[in-house]
Jmol script that loads the backbone (N, CA, C; Angstrom):
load data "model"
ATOM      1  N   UNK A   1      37.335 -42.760 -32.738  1.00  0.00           N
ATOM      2  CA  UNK A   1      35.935 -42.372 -32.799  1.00  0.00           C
ATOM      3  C   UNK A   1      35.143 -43.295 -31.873  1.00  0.00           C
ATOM      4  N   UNK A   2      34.359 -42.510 -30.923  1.00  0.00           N
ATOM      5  CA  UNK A   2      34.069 -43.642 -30.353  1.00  0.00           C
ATOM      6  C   UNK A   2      32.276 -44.227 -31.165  1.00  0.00           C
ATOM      7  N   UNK A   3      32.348 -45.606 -30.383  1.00  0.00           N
ATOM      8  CA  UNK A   3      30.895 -46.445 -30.306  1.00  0.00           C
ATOM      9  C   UNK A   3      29.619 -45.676 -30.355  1.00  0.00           C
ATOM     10  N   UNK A   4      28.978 -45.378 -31.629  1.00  0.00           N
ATOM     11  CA  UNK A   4      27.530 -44.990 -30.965  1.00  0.00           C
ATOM     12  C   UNK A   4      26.904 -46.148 -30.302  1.00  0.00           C
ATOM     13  N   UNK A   5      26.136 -45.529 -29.021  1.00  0.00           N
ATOM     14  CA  UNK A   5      25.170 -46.576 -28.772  1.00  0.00           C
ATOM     15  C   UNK A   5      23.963 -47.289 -29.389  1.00  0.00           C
ATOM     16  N   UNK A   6      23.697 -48.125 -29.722  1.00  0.00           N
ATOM     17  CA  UNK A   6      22.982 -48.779 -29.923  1.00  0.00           C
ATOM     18  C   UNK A   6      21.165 -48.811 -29.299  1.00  0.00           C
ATOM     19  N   UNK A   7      20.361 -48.655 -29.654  1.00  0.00           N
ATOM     20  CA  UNK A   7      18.971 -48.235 -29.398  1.00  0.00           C
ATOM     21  C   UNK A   7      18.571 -49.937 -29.443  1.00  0.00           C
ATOM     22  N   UNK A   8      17.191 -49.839 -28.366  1.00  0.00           N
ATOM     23  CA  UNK A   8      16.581 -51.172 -28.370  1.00  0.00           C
ATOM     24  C   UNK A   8      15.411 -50.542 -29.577  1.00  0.00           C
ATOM     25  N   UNK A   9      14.527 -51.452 -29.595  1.00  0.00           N
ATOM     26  CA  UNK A   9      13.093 -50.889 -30.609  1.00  0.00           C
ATOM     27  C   UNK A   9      12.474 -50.144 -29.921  1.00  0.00           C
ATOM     28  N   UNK A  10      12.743 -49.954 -28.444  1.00  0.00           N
ATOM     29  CA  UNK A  10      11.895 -49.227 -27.437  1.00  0.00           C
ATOM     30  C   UNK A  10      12.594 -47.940 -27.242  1.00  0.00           C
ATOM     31  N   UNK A  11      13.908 -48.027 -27.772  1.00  0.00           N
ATOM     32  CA  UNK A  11      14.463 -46.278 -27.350  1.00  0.00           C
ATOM     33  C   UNK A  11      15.930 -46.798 -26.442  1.00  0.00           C
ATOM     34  N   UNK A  12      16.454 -45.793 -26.136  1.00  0.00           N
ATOM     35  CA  UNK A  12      17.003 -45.720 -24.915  1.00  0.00           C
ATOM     36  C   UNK A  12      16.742 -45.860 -23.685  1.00  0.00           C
ATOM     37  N   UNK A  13      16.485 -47.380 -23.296  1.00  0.00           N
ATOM     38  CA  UNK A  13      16.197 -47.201 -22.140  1.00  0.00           C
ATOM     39  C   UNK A  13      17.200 -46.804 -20.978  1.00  0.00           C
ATOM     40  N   UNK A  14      18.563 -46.363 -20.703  1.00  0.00           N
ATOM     41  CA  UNK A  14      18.992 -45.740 -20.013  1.00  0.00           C
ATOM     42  C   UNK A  14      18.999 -44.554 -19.034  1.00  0.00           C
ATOM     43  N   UNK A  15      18.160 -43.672 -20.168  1.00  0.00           N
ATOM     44  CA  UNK A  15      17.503 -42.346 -19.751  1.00  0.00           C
ATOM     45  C   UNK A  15      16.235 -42.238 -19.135  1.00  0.00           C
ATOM     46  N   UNK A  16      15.873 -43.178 -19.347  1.00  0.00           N
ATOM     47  CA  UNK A  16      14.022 -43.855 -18.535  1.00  0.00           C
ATOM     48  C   UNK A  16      13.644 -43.735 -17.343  1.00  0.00           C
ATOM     49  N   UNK A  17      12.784 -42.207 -16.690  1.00  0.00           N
ATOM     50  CA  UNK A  17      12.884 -42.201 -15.457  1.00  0.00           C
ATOM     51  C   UNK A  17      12.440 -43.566 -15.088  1.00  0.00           C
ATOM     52  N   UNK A  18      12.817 -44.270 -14.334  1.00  0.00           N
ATOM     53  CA  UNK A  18      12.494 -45.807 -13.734  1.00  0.00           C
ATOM     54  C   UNK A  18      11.729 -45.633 -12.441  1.00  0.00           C
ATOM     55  N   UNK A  19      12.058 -44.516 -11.772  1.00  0.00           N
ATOM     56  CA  UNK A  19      10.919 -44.180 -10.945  1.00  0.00           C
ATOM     57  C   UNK A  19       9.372 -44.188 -10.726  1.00  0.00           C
ATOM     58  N   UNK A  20       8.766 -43.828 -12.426  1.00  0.00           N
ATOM     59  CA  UNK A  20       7.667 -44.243 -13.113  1.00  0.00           C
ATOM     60  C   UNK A  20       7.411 -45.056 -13.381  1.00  0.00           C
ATOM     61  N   UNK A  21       7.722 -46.196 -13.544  1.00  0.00           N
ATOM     62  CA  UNK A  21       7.439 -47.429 -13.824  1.00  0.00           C
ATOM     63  C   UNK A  21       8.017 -48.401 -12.861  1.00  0.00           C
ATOM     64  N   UNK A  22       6.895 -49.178 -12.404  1.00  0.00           N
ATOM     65  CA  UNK A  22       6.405 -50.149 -11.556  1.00  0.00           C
ATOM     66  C   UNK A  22       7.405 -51.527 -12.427  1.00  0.00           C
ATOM     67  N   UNK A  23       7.681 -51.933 -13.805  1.00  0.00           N
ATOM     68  CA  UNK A  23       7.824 -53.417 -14.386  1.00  0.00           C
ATOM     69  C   UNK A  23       8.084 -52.647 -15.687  1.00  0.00           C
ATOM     70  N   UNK A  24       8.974 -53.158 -16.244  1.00  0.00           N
ATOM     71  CA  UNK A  24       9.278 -52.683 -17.855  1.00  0.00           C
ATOM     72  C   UNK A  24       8.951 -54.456 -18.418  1.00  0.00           C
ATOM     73  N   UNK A  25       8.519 -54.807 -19.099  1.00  0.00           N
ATOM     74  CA  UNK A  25       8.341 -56.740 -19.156  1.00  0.00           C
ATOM     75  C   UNK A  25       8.679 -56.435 -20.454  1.00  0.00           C
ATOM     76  N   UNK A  26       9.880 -57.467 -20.840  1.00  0.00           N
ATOM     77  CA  UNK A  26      10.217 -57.933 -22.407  1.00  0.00           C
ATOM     78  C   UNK A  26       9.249 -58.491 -23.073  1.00  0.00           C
ATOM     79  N   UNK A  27       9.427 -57.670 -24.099  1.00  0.00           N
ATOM     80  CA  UNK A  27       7.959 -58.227 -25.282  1.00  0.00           C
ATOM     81  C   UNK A  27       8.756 -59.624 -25.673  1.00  0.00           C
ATOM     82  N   UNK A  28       7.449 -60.611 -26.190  1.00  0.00           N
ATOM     83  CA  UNK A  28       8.275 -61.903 -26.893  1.00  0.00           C
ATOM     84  C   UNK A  28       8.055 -61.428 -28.272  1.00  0.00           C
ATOM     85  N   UNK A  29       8.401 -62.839 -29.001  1.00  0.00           N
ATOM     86  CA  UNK A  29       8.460 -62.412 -30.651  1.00  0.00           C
ATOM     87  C   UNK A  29       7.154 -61.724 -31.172  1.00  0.00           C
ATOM     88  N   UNK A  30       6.036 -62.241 -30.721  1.00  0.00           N
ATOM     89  CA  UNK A  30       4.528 -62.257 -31.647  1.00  0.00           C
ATOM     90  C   UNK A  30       4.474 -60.779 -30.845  1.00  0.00           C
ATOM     91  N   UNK A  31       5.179 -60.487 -29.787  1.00  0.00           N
ATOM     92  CA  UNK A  31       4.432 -58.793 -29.091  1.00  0.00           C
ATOM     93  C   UNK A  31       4.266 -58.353 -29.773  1.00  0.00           C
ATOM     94  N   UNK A  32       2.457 -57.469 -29.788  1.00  0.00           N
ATOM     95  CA  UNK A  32       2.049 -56.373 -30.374  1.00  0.00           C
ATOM     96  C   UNK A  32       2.097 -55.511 -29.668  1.00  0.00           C
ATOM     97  N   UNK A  33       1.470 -54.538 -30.354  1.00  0.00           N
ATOM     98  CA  UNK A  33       1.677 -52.714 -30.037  1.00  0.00           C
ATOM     99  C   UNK A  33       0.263 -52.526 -29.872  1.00  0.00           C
ATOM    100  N   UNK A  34      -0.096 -51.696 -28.871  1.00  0.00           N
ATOM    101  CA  UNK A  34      -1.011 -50.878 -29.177  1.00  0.00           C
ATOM    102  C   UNK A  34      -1.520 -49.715 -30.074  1.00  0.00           C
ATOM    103  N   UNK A  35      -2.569 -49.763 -31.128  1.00  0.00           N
ATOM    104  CA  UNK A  35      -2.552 -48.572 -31.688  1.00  0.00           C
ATOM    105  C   UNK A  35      -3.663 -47.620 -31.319  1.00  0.00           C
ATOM    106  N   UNK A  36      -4.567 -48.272 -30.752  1.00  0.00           N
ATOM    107  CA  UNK A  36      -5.955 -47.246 -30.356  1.00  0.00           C
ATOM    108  C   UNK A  36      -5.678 -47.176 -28.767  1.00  0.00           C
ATOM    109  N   UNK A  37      -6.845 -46.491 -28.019  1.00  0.00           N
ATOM    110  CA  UNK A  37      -7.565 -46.328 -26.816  1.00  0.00           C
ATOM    111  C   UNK A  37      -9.054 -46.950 -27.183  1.00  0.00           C
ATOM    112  N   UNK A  38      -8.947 -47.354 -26.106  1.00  0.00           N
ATOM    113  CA  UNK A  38     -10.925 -47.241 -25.889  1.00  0.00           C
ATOM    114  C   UNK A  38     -10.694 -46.479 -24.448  1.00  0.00           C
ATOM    115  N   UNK A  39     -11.941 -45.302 -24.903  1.00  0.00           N
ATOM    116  CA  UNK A  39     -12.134 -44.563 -23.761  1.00  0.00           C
ATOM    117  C   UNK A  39     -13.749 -44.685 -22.902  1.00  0.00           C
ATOM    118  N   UNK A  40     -13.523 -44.046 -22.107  1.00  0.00           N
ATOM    119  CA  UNK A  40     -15.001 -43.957 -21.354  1.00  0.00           C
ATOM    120  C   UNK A  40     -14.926 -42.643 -20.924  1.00  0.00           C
ATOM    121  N   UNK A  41     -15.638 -41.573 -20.878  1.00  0.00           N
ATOM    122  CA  UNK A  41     -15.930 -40.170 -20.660  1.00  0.00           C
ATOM    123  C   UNK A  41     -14.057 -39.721 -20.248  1.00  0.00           C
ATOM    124  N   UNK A  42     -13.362 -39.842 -21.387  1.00  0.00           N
ATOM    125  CA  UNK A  42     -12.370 -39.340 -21.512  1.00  0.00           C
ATOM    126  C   UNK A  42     -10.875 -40.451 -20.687  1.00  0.00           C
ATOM    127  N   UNK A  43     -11.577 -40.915 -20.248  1.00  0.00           N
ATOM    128  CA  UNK A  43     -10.752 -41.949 -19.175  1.00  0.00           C
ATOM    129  C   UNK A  43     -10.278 -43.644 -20.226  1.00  0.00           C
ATOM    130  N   UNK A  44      -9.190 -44.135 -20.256  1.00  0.00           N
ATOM    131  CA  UNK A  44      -8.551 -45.280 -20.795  1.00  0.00           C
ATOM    132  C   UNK A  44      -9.317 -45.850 -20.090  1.00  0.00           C
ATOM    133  N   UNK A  45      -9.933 -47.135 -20.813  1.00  0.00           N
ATOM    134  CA  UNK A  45     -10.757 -48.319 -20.130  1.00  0.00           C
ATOM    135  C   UNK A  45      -9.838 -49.649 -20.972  1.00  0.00           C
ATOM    136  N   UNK A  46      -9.455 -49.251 -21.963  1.00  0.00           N
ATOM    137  CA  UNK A  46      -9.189 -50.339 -23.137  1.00  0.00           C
ATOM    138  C   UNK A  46      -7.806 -49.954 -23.844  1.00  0.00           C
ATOM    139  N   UNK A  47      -7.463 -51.059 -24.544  1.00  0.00           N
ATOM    140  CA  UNK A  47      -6.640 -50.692 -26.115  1.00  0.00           C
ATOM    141  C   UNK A  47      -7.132 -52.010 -26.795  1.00  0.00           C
ATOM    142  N   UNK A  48      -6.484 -51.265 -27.910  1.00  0.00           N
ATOM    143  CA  UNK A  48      -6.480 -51.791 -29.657  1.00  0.00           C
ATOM    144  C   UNK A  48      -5.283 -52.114 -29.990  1.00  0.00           C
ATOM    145  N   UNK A  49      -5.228 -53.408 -29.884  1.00  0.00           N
ATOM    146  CA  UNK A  49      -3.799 -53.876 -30.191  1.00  0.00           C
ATOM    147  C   UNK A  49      -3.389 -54.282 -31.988  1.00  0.00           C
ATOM    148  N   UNK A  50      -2.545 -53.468 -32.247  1.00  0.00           N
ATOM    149  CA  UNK A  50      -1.860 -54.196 -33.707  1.00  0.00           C
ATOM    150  C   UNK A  50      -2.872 -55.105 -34.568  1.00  0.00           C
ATOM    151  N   UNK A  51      -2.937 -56.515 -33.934  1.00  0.00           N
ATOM    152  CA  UNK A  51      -3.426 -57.335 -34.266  1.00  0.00           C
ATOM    153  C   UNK A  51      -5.290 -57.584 -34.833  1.00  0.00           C
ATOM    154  N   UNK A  52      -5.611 -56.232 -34.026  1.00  0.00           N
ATOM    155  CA  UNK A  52      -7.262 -55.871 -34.119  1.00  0.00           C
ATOM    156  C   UNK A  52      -8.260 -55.964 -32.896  1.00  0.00           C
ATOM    157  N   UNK A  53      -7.358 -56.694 -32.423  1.00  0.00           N
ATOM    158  CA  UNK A  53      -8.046 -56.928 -30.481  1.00  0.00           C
ATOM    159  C   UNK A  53      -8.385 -55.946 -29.642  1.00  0.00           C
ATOM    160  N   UNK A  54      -9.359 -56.051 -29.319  1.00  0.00           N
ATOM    161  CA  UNK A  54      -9.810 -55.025 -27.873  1.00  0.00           C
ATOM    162  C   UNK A  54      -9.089 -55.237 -27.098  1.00  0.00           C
ATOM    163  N   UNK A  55      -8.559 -54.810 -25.837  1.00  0.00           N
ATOM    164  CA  UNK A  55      -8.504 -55.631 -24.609  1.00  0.00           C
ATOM    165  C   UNK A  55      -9.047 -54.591 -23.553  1.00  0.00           C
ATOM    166  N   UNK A  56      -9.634 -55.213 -22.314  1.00  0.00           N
ATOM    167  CA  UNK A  56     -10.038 -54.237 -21.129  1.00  0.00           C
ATOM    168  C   UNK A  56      -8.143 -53.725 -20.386  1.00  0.00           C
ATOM    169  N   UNK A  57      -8.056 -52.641 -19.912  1.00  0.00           N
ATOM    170  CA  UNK A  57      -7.333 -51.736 -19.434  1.00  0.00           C
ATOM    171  C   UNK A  57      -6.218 -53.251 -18.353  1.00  0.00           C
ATOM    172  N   UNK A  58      -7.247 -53.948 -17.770  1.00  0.00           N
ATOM    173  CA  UNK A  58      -6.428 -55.015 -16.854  1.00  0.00           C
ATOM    174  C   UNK A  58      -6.276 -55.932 -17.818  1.00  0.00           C
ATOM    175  N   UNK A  59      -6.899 -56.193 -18.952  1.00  0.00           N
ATOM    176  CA  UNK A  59      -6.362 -57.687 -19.969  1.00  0.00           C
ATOM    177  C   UNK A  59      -5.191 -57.037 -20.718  1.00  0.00           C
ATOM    178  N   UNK A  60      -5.158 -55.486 -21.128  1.00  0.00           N
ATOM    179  CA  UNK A  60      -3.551 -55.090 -21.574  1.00  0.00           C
ATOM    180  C   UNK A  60      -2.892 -55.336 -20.399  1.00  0.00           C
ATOM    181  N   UNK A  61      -2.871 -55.220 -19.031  1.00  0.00           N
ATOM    182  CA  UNK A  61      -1.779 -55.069 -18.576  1.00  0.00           C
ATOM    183  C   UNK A  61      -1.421 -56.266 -18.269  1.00  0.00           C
ATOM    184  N   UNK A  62      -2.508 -57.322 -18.109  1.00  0.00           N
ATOM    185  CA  UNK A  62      -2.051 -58.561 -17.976  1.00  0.00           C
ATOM    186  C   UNK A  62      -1.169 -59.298 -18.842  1.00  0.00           C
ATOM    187  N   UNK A  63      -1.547 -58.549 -20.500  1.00  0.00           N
ATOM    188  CA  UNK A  63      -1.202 -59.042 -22.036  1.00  0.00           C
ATOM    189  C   UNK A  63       0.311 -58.700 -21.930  1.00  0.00           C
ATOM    190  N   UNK A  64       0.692 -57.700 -21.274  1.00  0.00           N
ATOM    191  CA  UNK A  64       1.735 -56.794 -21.425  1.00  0.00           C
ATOM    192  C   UNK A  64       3.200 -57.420 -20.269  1.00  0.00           C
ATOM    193  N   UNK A  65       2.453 -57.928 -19.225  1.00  0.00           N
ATOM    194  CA  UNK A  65       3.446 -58.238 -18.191  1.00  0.00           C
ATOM    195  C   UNK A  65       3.748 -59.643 -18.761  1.00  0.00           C
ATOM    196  N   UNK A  66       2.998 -60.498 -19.472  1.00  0.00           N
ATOM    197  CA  UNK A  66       3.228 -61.535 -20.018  1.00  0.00           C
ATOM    198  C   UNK A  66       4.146 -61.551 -21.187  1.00  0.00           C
ATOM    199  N   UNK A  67       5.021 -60.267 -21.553  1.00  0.00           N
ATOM    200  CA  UNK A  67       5.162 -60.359 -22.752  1.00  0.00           C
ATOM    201  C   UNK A  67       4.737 -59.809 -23.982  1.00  0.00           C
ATOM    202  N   UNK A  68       3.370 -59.899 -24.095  1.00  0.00           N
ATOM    203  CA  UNK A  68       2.432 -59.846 -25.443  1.00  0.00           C
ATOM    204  C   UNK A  68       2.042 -58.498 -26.196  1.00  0.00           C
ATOM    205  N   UNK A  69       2.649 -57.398 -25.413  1.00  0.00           N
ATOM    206  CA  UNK A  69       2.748 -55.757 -25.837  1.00  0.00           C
ATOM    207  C   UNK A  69       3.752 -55.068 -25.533  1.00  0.00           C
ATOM    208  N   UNK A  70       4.693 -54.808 -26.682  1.00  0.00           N
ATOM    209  CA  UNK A  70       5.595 -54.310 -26.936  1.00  0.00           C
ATOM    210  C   UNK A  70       5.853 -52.823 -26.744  1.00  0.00           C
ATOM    211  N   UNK A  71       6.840 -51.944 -26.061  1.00  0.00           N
ATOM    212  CA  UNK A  71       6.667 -50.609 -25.855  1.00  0.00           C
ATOM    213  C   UNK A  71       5.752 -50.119 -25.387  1.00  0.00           C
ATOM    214  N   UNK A  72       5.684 -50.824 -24.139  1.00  0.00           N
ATOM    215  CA  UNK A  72       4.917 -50.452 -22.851  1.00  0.00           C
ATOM    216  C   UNK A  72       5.756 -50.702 -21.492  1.00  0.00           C
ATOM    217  N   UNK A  73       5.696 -50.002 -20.421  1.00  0.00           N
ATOM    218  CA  UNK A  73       6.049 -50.302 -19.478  1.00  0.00           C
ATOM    219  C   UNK A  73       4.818 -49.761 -18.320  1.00  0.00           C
ATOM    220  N   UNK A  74       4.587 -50.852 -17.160  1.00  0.00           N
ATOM    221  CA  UNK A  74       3.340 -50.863 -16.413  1.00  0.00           C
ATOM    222  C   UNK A  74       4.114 -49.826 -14.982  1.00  0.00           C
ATOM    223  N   UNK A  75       2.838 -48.447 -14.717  1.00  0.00           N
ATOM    224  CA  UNK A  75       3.363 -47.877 -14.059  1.00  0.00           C
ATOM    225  C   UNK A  75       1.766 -47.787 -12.966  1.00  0.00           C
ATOM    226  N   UNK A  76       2.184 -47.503 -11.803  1.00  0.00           N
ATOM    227  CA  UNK A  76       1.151 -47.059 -10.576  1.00  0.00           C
ATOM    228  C   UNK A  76       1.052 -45.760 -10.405  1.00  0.00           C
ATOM    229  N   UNK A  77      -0.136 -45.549 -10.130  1.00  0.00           N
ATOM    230  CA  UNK A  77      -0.700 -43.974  -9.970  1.00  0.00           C
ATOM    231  C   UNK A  77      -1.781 -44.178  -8.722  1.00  0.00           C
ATOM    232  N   UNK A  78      -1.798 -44.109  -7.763  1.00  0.00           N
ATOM    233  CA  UNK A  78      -2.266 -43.838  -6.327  1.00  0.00           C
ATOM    234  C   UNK A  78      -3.001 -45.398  -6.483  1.00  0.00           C
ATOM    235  N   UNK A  79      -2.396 -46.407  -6.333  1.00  0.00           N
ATOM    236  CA  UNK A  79      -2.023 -48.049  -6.434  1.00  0.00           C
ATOM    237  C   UNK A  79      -3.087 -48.244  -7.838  1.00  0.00           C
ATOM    238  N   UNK A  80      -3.409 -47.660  -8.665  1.00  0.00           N
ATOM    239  CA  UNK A  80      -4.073 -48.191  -9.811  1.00  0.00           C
ATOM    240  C   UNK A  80      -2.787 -48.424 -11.076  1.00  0.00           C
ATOM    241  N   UNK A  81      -2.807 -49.905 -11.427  1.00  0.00           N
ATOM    242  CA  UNK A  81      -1.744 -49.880 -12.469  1.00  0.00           C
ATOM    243  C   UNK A  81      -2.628 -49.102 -13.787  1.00  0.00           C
ATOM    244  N   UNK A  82      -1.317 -48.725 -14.609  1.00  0.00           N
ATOM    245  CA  UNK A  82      -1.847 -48.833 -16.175  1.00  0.00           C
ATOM    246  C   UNK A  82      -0.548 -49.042 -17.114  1.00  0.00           C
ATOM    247  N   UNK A  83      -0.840 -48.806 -18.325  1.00  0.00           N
ATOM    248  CA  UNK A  83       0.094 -48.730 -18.992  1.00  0.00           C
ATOM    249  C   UNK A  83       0.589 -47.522 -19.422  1.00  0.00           C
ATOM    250  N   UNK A  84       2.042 -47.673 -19.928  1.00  0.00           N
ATOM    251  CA  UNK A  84       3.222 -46.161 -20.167  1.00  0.00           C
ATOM    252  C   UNK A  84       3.761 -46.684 -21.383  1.00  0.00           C
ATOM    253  N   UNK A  85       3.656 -45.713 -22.365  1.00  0.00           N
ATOM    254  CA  UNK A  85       4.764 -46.283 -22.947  1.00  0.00           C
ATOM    255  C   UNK A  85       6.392 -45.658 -22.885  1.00  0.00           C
ATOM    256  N   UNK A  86       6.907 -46.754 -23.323  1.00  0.00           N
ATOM    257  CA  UNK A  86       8.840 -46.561 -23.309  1.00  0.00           C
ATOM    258  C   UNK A  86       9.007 -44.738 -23.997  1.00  0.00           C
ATOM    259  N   UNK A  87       9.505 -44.192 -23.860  1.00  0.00           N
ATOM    260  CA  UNK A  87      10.334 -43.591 -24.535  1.00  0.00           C
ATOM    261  C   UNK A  87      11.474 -43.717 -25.185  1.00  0.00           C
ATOM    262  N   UNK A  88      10.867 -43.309 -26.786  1.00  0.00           N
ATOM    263  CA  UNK A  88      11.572 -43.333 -27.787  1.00  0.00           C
ATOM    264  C   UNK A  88      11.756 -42.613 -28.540  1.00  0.00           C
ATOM    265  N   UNK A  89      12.090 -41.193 -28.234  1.00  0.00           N
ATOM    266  CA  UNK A  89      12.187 -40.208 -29.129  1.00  0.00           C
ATOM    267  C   UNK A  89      11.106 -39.717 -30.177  1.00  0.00           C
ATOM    268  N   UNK A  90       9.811 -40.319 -29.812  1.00  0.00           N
ATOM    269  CA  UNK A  90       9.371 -40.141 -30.845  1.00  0.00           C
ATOM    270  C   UNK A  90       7.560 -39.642 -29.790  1.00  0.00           C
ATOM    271  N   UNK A  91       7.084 -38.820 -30.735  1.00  0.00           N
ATOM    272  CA  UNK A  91       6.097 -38.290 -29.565  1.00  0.00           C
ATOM    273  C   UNK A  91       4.370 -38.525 -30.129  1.00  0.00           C
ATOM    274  N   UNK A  92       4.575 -39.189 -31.521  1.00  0.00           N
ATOM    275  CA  UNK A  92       3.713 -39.651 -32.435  1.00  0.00           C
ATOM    276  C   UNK A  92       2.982 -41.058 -31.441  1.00  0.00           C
ATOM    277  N   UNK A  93       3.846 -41.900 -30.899  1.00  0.00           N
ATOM    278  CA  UNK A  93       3.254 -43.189 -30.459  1.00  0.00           C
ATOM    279  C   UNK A  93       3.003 -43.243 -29.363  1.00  0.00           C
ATOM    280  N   UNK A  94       2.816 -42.211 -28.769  1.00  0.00           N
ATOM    281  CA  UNK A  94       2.524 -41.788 -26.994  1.00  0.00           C
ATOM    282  C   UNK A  94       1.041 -42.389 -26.827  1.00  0.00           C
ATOM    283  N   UNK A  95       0.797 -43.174 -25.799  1.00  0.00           N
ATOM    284  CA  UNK A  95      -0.114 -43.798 -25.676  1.00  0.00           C
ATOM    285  C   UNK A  95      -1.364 -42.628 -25.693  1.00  0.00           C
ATOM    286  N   UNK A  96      -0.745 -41.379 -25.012  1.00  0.00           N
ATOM    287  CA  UNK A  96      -1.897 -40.758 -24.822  1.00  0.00           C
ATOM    288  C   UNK A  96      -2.305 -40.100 -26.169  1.00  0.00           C
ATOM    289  N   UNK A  97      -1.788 -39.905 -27.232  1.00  0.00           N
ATOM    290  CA  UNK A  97      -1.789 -39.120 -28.566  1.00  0.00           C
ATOM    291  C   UNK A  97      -2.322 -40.452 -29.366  1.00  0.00           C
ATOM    292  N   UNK A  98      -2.552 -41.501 -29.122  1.00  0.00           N
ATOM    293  CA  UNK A  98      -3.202 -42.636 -30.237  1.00  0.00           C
ATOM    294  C   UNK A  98      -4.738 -42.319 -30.374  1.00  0.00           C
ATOM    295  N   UNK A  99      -5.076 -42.729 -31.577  1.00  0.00           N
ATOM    296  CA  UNK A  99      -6.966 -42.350 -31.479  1.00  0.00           C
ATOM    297  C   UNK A  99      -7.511 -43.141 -30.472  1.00  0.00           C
ATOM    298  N   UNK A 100      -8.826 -42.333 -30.186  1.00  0.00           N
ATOM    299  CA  UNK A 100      -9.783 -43.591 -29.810  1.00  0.00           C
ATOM    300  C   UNK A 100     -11.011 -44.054 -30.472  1.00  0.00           C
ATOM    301  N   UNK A 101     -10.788 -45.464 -30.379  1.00  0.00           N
ATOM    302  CA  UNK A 101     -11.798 -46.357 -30.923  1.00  0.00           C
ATOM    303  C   UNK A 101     -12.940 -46.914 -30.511  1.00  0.00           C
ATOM    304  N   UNK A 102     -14.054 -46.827 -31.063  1.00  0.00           N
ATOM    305  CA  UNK A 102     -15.215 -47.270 -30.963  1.00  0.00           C
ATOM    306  C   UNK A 102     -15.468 -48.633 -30.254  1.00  0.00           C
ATOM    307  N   UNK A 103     -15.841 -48.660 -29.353  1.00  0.00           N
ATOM    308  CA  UNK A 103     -16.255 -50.198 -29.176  1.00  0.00           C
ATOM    309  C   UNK A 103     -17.862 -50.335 -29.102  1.00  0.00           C
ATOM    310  N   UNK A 104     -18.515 -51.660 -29.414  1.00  0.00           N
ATOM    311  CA  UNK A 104     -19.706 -51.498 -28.835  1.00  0.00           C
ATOM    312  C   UNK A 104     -20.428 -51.700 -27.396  1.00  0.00           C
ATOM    313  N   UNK A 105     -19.200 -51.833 -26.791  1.00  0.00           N
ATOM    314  CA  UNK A 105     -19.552 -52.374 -25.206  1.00  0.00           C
ATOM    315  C   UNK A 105     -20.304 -50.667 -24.841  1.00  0.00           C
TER     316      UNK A 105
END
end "model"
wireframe off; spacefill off
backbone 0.3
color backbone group
């Protein structure tokens, strides 16, 4: 019988078009997740990380290449980075399907 493979917390990354993504960066221990958006007339400006934190769109990706957000990988779209998340079988935690949250900025 053979070996099932083994899944990271992020999925299979084997199957991961890699083409899309610019940097996949290993989360460290404390990495959070994003659970919100902050939007601006429909457009990602922000997230809501786990922890309760805002961050602006460049402080996630900065948070993220450092480590500090888990199940994300940073991809380019006509040279503007953002964030992607991993695929993991699962279509609930898609960055684009998370609510968005209120900020007062």
């Amino acid at each position: 019988m053979a070996e099932k493979q083994k899944k990271s917390p992020a999925g299979d990354l084997s199957s991961l078009p890699m083409n899309t993504l610019k940097e996949v960066p290993t989360p460290g221990q404390a990495a959070e997740r994003i659970v919100g958006l902050v939007r601006k007339s429909g457009e990602i400006t922000g997230y809501q990380l786990s922890g309760g934190r805002i961050l602006s769109k460049e402080e996630g990706i900065d948070l993220a290449r450092a480590g500090g957000i888990e199940g994300v990988g940073i991809a380019t779209n006509q040279g503007t980075e953002y964030l992607k998340s991993l695929p993991d079988d699962s279509e609930q935690n898609n960055l684009g399907n998370l609510p968005t949250v209120q900020t007062d900025k």
